[in-house]
PALUMFI-479518 format. One record per atom (N, C-alpha, C, O, CB): residue in one letter; x, y negated, z negated. Coordinates in steps of 0.1 Angstrom, whole numbers, padded with zeros to 4 digits, always signed. Glycine has a CB too. Layout:
REM PALUMFI-479518
AXYZ ...
This chain:
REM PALUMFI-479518
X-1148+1850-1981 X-1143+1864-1982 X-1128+1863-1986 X-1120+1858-1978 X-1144+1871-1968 X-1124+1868-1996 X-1109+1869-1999 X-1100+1883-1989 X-1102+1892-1981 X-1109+1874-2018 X-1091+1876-1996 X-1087+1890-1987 X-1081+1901-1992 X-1070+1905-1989 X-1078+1887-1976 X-1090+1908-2005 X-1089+1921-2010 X-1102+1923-2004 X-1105+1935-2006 X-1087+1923-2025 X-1111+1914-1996 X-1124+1921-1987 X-1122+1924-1977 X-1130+1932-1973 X-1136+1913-1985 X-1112+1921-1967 X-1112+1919-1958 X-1098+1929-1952 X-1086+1930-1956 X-1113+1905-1959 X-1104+1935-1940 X-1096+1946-1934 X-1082+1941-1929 X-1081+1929-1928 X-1104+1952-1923 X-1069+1952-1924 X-1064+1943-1910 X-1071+1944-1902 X-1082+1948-1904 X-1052+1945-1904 X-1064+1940-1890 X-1071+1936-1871 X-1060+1934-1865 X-1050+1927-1866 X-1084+1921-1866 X-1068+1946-1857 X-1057+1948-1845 X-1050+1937-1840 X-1057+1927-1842 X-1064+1954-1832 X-1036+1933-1833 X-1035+1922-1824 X-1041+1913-1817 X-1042+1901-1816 X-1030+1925-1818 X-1048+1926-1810 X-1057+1913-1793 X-1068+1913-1800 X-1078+1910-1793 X-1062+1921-1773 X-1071+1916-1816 X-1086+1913-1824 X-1081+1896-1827 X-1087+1885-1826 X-1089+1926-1843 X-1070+1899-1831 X-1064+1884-1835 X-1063+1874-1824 X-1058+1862-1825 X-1051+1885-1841 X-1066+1879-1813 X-1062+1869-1806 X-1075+1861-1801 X-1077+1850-1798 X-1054+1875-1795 X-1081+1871-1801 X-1099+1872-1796 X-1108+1863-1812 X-1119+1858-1812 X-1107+1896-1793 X-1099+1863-1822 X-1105+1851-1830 X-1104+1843-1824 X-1113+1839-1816 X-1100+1845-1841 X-1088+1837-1828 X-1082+1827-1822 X-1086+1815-1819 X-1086+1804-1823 X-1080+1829-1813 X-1091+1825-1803 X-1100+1818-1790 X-1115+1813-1794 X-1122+1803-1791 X-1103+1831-1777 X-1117+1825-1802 X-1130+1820-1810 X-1128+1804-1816 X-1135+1795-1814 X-1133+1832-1824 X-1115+1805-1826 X-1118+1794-1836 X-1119+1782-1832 X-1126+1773-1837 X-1109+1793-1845 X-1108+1781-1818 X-1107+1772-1813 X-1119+1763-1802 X-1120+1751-1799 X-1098+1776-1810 X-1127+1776-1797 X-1137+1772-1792 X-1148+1763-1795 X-1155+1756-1788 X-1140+1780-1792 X-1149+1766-1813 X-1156+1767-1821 X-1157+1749-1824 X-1168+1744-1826 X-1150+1777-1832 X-1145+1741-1823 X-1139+1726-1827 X-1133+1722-1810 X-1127+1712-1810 X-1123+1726-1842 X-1135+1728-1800 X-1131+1727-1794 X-1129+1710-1784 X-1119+1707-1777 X-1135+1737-1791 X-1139+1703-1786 X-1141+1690-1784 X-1129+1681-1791 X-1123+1672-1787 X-1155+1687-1788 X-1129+1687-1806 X-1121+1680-1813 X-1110+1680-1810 X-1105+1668-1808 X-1120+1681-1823 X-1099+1695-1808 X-1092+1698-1803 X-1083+1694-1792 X-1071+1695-1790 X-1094+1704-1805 X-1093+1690-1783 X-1086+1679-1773 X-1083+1666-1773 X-1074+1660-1767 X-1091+1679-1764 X-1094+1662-1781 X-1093+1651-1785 X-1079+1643-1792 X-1076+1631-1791 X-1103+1652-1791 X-1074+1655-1800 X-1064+1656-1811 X-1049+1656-1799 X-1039+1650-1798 X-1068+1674-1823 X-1057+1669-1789 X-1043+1670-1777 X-1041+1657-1770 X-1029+1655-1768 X-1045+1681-1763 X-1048+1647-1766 X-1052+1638-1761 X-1041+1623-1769 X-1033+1614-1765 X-1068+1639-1763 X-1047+1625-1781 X-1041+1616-1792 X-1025+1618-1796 X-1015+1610-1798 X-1049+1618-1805 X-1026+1632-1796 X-1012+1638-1798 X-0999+1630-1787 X-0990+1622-1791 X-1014+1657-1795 X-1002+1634-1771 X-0994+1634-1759 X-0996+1618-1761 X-0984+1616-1760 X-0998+1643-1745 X-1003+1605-1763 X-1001+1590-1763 X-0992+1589-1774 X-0982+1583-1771 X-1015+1582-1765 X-0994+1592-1786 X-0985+1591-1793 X-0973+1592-1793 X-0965+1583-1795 X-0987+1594-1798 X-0970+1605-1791 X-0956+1612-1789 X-0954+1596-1775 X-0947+1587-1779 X-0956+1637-1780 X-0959+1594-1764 X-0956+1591-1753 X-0953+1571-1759 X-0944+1565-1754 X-0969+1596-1741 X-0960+1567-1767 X-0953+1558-1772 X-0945+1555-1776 X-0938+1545-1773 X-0956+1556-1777 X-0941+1567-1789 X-0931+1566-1798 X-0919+1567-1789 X-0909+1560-1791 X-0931+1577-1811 X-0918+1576-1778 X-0906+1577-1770 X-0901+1567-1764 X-0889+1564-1764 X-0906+1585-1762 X-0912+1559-1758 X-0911+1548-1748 X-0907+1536-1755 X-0899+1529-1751 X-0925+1544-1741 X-0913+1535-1767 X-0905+1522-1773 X-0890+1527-1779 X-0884+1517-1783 X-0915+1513-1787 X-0882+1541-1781 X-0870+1545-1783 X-0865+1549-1773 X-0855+1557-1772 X-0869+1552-1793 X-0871+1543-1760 X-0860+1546-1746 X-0860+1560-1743 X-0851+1563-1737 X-0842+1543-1749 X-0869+1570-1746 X-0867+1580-1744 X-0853+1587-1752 X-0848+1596-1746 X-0869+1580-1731 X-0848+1583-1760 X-0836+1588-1769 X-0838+1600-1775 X-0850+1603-1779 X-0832+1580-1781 X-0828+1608-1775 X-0829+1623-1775 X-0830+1626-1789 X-0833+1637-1793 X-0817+1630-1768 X-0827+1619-1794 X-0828+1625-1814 X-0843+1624-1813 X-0850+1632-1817 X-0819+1613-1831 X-0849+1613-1806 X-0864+1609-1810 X-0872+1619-1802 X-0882+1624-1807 X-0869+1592-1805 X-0869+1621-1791 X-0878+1636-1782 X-0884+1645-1788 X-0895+1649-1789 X-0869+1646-1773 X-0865+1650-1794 X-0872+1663-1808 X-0875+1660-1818 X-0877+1670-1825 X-0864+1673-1813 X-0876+1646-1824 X-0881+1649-1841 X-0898+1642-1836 X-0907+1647-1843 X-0869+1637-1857 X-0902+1632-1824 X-0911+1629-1827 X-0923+1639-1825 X-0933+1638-1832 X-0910+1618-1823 X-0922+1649-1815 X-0935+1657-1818 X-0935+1669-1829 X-0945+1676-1830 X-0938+1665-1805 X-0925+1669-1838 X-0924+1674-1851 X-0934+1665-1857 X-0945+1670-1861 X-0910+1673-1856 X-0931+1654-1857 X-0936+1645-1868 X-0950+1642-1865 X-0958+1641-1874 X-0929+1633-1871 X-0955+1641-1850 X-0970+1640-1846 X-0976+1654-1848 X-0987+1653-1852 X-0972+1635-1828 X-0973+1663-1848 X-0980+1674-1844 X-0981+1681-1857 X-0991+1689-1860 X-0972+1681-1832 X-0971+1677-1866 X-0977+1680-1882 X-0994+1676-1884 X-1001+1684-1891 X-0966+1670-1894 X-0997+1670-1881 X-1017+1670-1886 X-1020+1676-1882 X-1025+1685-1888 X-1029+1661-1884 X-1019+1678-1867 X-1027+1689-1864 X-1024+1705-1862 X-1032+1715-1859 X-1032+1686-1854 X-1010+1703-1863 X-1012+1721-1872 X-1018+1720-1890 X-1025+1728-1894 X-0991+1732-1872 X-1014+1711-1898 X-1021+1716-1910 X-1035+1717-1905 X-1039+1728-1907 X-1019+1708-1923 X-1047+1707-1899 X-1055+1708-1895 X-1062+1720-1888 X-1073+1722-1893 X-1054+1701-1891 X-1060+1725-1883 X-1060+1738-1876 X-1058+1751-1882 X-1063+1761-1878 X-1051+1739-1868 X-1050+1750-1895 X-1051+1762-1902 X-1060+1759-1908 X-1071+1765-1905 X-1042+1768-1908 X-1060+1751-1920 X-1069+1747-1927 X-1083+1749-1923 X-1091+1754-1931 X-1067+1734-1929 X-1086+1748-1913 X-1097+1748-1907 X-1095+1764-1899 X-1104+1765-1891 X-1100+1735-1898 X-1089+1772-1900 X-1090+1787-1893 X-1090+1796-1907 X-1094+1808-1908 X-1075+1791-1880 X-1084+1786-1919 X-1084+1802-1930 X-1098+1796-1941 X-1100+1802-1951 X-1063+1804-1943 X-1107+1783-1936 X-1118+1783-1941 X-1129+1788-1935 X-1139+1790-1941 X-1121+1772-1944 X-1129+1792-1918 X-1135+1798-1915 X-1132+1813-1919 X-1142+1819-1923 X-1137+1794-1904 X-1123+1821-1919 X-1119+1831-1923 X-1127+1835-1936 X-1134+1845-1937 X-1106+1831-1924 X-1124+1825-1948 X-1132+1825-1962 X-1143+1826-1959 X-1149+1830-1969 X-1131+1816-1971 X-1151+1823-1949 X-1165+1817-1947 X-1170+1808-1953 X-1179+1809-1961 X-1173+1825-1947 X-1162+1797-1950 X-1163+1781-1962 X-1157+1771-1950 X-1148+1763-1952 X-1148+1780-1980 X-1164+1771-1935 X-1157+1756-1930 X-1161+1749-1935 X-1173+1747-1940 X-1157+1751-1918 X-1151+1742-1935 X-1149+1728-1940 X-1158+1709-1929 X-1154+1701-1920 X-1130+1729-1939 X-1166+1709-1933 X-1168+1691-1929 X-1161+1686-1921 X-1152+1686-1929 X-1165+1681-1939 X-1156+1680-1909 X-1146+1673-1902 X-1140+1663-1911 X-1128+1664-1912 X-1153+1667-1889 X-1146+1653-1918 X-1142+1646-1929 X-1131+1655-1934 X-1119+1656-1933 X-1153+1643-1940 X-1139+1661-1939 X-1131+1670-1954 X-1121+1676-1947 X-1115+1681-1957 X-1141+1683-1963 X-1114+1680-1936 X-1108+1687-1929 X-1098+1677-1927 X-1086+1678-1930 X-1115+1692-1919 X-1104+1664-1920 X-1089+1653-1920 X-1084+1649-1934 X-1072+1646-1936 X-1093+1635-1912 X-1093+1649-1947 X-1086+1647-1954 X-1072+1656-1959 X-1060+1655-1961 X-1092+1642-1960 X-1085+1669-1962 X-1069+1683-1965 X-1056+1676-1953 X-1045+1670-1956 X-1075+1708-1955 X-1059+1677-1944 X-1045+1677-1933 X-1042+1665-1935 X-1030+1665-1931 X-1048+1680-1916 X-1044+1653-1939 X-1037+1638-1938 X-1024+1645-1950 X-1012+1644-1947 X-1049+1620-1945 X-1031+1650-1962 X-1022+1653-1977 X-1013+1667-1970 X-1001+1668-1973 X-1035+1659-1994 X-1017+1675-1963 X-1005+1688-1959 X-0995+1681-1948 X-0985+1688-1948 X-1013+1705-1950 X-0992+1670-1939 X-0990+1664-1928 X-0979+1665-1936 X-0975+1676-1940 X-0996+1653-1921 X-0973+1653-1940 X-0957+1651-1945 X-0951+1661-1944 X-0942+1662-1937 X-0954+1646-1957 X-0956+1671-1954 X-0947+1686-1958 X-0945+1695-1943 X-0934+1698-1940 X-0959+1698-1972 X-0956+1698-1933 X-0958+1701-1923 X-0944+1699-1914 X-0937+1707-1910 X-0970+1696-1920 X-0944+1686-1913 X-0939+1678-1905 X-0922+1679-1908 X-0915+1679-1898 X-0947+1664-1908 X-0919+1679-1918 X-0907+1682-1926 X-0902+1701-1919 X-0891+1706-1916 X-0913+1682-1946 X-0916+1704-1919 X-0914+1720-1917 X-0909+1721-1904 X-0899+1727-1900 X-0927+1730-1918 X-0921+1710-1894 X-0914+1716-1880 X-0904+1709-1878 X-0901+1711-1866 X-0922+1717-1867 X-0896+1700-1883 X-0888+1694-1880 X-0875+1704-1881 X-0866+1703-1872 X-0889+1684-1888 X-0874+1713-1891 X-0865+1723-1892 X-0870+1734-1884 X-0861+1742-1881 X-0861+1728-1905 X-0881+1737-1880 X-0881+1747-1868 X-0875+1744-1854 X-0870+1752-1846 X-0895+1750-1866 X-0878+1729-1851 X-0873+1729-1833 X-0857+1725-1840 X-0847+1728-1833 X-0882+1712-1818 X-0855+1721-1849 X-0837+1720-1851 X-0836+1739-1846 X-0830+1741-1835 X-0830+1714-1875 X-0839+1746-1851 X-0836+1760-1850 X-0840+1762-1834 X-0830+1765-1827 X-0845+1768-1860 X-0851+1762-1830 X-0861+1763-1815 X-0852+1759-1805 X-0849+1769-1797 X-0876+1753-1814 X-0848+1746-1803 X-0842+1744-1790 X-0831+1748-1786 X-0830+1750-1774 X-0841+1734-1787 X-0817+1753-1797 X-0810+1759-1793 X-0813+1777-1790 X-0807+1786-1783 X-0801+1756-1802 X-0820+1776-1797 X-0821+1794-1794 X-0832+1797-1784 X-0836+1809-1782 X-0827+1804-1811 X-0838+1787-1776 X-0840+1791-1767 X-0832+1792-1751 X-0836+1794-1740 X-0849+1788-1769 X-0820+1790-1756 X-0810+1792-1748 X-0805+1809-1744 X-0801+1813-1733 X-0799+1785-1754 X-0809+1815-1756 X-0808+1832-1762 X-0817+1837-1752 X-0814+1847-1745 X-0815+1837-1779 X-0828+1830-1749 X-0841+1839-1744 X-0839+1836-1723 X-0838+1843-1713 X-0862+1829-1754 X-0838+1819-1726 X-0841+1809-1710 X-0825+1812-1704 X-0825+1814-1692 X-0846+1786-1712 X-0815+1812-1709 X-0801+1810-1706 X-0798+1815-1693 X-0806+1821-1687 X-0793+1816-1715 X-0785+1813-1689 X-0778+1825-1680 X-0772+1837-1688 X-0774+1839-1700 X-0764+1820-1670 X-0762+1844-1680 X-0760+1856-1683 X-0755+1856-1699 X-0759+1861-1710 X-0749+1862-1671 X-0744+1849-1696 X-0737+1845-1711 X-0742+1839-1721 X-0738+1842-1732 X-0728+1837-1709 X-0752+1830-1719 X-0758+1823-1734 X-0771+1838-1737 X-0773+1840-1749 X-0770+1801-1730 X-0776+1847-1729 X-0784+1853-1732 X-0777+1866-1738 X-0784+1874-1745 X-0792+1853-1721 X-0760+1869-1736 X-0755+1882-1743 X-0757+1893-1732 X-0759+1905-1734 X-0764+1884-1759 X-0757+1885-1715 X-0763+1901-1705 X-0775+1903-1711 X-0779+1915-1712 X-0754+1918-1708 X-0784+1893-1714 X-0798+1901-1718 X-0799+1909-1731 X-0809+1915-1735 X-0801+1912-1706 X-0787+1908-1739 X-0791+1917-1755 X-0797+1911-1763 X-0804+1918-1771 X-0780+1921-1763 X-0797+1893-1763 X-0801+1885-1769 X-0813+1881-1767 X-0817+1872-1774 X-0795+1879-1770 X-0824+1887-1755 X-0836+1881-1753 X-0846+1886-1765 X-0853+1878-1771 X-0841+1883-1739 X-0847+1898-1767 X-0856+1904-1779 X-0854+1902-1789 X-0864+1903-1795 X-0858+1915-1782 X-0844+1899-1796 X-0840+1890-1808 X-0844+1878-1815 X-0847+1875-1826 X-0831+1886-1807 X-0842+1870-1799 X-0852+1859-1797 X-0861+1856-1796 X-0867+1846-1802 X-0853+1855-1793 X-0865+1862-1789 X-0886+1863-1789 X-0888+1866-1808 X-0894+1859-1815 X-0896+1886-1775 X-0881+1877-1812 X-0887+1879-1827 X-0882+1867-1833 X-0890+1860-1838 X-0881+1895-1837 X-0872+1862-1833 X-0868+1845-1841 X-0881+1837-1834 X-0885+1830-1842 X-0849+1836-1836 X-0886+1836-1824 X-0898+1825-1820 X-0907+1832-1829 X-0908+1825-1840 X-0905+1824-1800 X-0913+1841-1830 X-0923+1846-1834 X-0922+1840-1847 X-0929+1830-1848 X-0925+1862-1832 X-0913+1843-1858 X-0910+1843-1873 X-0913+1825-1873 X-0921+1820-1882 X-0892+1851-1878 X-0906+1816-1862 X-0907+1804-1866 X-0923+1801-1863 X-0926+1789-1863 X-0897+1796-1858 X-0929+1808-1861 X-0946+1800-1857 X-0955+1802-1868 X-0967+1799-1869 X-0955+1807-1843 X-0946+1808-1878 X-0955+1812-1893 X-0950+1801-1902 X-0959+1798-1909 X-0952+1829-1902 X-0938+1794-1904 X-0934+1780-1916 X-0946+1775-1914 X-0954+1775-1924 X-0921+1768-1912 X-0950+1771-1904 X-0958+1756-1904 X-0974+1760-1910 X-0983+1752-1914 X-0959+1747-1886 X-0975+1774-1908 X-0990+1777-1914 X-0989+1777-1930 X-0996+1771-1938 X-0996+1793-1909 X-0978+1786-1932 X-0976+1788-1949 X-0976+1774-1956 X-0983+1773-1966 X-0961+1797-1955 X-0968+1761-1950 X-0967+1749-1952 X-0980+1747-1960 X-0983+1746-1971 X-0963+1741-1940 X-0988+1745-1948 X-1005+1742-1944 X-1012+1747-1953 X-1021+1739-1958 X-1012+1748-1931 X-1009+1764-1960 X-1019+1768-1967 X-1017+1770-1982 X-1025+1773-1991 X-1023+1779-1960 X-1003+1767-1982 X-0995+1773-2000 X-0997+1758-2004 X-0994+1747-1999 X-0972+1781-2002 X-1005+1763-2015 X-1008+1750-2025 X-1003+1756-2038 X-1001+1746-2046 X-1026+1744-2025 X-1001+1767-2043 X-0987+1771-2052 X-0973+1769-2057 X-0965+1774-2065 X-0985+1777-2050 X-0974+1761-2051 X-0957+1756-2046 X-0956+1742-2045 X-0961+1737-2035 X-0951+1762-2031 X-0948+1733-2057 X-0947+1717-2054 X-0943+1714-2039 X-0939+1721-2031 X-0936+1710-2063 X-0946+1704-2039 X-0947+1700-2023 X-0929+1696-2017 X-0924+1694-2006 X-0959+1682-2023 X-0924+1695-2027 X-0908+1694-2023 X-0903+1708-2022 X-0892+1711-2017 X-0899+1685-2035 X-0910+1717-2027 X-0905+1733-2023 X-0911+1736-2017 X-0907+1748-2015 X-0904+1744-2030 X-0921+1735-2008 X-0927+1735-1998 X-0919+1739-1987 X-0916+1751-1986 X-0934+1724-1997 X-0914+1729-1976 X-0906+1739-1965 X-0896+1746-1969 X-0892+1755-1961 X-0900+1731-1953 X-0889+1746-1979 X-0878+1760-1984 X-0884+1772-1983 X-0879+1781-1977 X-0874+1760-2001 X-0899+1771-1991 X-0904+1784-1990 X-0915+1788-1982 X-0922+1797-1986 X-0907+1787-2001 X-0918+1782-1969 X-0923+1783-1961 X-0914+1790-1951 X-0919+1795-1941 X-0929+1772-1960 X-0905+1790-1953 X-0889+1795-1943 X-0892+1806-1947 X-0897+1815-1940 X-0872+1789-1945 X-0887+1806-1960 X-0879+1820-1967 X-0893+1828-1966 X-0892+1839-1962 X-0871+1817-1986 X-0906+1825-1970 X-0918+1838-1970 X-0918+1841-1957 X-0920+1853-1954 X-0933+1836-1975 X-0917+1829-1945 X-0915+1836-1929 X-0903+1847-1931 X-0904+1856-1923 X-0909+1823-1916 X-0894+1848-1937 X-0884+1859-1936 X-0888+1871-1941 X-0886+1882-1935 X-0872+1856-1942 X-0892+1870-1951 X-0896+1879-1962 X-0907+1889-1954 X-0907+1901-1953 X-0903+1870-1976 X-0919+1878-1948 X-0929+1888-1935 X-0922+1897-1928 X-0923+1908-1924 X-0937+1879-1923 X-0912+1887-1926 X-0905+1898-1908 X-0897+1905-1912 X-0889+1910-1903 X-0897+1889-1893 X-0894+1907-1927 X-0885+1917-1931 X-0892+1934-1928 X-0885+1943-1924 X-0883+1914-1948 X-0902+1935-1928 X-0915+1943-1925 X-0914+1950-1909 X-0919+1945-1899 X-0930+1930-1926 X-0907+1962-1909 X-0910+1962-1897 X-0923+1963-1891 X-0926+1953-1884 X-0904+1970-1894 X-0931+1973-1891 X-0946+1968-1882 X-0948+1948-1882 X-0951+1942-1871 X-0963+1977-1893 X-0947+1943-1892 X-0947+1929-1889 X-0942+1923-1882 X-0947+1913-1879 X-0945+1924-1895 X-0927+1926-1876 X-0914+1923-1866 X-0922+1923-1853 X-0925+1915-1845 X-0899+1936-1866 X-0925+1937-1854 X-0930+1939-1838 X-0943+1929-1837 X-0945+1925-1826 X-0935+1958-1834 X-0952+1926-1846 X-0961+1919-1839 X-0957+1904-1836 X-0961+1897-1827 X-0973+1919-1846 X-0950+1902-1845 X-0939+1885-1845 X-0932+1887-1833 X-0930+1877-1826 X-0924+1882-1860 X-0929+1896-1831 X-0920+1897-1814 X-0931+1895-1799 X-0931+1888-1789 X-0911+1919-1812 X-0939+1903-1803 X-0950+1899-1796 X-0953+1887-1794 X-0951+1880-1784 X-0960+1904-1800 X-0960+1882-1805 X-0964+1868-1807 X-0949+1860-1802 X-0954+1850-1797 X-0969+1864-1824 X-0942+1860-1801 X-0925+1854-1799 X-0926+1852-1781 X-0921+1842-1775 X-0909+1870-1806 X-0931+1862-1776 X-0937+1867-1762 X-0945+1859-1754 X-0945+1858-1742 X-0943+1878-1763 X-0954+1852-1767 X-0965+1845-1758 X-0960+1834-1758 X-0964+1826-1749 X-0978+1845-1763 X-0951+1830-1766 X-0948+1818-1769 X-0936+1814-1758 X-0937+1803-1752 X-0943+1817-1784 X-0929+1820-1756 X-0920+1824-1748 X-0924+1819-1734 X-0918+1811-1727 X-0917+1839-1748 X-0939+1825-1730 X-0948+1821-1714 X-0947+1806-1715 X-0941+1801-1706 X-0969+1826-1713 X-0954+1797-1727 X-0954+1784-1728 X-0942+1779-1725 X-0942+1770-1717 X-0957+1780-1740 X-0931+1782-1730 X-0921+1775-1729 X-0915+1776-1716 X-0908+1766-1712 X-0912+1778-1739 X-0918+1792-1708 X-0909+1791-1694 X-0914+1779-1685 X-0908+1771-1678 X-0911+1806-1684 X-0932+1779-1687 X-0939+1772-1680 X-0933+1757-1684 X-0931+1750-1674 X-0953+1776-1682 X-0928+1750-1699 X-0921+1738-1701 X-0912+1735-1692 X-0911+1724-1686 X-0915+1737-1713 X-0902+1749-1689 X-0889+1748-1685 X-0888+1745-1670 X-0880+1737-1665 X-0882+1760-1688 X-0897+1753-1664 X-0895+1750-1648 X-0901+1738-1645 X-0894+1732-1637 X-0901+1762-1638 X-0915+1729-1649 X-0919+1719-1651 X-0908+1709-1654 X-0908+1698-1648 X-0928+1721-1660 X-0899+1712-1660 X-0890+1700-1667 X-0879+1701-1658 X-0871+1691-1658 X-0885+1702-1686 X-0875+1713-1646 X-0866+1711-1638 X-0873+1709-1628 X-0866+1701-1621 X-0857+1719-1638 X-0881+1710-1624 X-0889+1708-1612 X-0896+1690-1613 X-0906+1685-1608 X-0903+1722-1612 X-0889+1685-1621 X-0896+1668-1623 X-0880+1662-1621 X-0877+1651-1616 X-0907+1663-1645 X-0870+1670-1625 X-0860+1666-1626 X-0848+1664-1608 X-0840+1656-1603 X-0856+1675-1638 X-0856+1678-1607 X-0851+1680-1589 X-0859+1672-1581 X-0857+1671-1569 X-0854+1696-1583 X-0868+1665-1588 X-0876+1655-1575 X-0875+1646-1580 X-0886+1639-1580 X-0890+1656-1570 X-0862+1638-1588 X-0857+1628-1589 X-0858+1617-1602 X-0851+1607-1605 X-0862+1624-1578 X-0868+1621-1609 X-0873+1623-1625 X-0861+1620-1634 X-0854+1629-1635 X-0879+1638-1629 X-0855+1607-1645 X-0844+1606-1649 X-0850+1619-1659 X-0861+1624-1660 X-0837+1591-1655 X-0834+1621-1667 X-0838+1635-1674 X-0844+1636-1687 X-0849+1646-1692 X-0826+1642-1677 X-0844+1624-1694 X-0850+1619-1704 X-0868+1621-1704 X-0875+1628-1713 X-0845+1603-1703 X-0874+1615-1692 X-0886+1615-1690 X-0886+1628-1685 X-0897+1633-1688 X-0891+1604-1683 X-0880+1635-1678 X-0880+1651-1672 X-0888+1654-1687 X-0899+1651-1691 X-0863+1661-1668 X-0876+1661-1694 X-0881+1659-1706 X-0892+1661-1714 X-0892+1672-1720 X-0880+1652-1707 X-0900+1654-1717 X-0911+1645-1722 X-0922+1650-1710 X-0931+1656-1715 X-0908+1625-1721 X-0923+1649-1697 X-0934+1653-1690 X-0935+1667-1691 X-0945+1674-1694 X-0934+1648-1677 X-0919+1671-1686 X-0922+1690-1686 X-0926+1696-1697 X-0932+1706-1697 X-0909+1699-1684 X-0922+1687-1711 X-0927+1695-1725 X-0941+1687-1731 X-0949+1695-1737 X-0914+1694-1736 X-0943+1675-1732 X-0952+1670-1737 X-0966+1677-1739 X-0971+1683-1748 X-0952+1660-1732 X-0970+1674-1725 X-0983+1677-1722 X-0988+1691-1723 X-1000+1693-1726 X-0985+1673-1709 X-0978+1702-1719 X-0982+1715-1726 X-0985+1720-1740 X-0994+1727-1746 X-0973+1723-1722 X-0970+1713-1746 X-0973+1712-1759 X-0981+1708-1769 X-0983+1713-1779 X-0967+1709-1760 X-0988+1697-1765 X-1001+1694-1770 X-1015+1699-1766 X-1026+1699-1773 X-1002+1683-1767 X-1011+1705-1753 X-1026+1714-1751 X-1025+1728-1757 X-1035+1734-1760 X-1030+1717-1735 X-1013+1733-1759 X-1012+1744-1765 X-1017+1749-1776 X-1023+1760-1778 X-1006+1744-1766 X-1011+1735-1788 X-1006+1734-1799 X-1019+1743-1807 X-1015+1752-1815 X-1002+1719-1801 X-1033+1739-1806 X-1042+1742-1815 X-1044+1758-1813 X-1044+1766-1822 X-1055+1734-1813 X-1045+1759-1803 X-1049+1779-1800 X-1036+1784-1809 X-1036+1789-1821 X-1047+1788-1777 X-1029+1782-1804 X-1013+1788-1808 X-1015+1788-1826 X-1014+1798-1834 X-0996+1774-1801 X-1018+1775-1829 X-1017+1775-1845 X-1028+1784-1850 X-1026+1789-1861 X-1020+1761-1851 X-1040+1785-1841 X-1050+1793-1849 X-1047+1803-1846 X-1054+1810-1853 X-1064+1792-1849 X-1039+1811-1838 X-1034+1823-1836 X-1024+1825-1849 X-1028+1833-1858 X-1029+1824-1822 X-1016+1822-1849 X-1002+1823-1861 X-1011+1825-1876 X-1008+1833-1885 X-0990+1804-1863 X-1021+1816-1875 X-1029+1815-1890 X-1033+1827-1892 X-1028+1836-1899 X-1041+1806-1891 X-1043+1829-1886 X-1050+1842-1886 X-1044+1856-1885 X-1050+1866-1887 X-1057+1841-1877 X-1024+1854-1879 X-1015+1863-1880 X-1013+1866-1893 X-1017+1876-1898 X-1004+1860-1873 X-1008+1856-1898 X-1002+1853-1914 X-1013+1857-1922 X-1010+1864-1931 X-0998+1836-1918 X-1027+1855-1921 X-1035+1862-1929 X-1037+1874-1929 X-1036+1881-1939 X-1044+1858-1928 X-1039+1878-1913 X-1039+1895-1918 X-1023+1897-1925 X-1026+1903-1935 X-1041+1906-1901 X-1009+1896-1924 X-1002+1900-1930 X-0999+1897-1946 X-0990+1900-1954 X-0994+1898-1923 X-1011+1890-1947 X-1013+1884-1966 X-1023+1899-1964 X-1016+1908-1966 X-1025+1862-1973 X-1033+1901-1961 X-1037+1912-1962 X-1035+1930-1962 X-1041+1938-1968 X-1042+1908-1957 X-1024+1932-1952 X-1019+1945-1949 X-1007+1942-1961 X-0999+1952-1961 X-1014+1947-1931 X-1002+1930-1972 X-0995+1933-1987 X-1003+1934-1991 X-1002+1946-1994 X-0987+1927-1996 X-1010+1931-1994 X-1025+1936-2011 X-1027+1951-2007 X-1031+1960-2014 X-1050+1926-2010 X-1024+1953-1993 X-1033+1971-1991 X-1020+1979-1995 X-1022+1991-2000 X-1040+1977-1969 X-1009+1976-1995 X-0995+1986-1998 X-0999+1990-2011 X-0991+1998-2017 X-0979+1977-1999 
């Protein structure tokens, strides 16, 4: 089904895919969360838990399986899934670029969630939390466009995976659903945050705080969340062809 066939859908229609898509590979998907959190948990452990390595290494693990995940949410969409084979291979060839992508999203992500999690002052009295939520939202679309634009050489790839996330949320009705989506994302991360101080208040060095409070959510997350963003970004490829 292209998507001059294909309608918009509502929000909680999108969400109620989603859940669907994920359902759908769901064995795999943990499997993938499973593989993901050893990995990440290696790569830290043999770099001491070092803080440049915290944030770039689940950038760089978690690139397969978001290209994976869309790949596999905008072939069910087409009504063309894809083979499990055929699925790791698309995502082994989108990974690098992916990976590049989220690497400049948590460079962006971890300071600005200071805007949203902060005290009084890093949050602006609270003027800066809705701002933020719409900057989370906008950053959960790079890594799909990455995944799915095969138009674009692969070295312009995260440039313009940024800049068409801007270009979406230039859109107001698009803002508000990216703010939304910014919202849910927001739940994940409080739930990281008190996890990561609540490991730390019971004696936890802060390094491994860290790593336990974020890891393991993050990897169980990671697939719903991606097939959610995908299937965002599609309907908004679709509500431009209808303008």
């Amino acid at each position: 089904m292209t998507a001059d066939e294909r309608r918009p859908e509502r929000f909680v229609a999108l969400i109620d895919a989603a859940l669907a898509a994920y359902a759908a590979r769901w064995p795999l998907y943990i499997a993938l969360a499973a593989a993901t959190l050893a990995a990440d948990l290696a790569i830290d452990a043999l770099a001491r838990f070092d803080a440049v390595v915290l944030l770039l290494t689940p950038a760089f693990v978690d690139g397969f399986t978001s290209a994976l995940v869309s790949i596999d949410v905008a072939g069910r969409v087409r009504e063309e899934p894809l083979a499990t084979g055929e699925l790791f291979r698309a995502a082994l060839l989108r990974w690098p670029v992916v990976a590049v992508v989220l690497v400049i999203v948590s460079l962006i992500e971890e300071p600005l969630q200071l805007a949203v999690f902060g005290n009084l002052d890093e949050t602006g009295y609270g003027l800066l939390i809705l701002p933020g939520l719409a900057v989370l939202g906008v950053l959960g679309l790079p890594s799909v466009i990455a995944s799915l634009d095969e138009g674009v050489p692969p070295l312009a790839r995260p440039g313009n995976a940024v800049l068409r996330s801007l270009f979406i949320a230039a859109t107001w009705p698009n803002l508000g659903r990216l703010t939304l989506a910014g919202a849910m994302l927001a739940v994940v991360f409080m739930v990281q945050e008190l996890a990561m101080r609540w490991l730390g208040a019971h004696g936890m060095a802060t390094a491994q705080a860290w790593f336990w409070g974020n890891m393991p959510a993050d990897a169980l997350f990671l697939a719903p969340f991606q097939a959610f963003f995908t299937l965002l970004y599609l309907d908004f490829v679709v509500r431009e062809k209808r303008r």
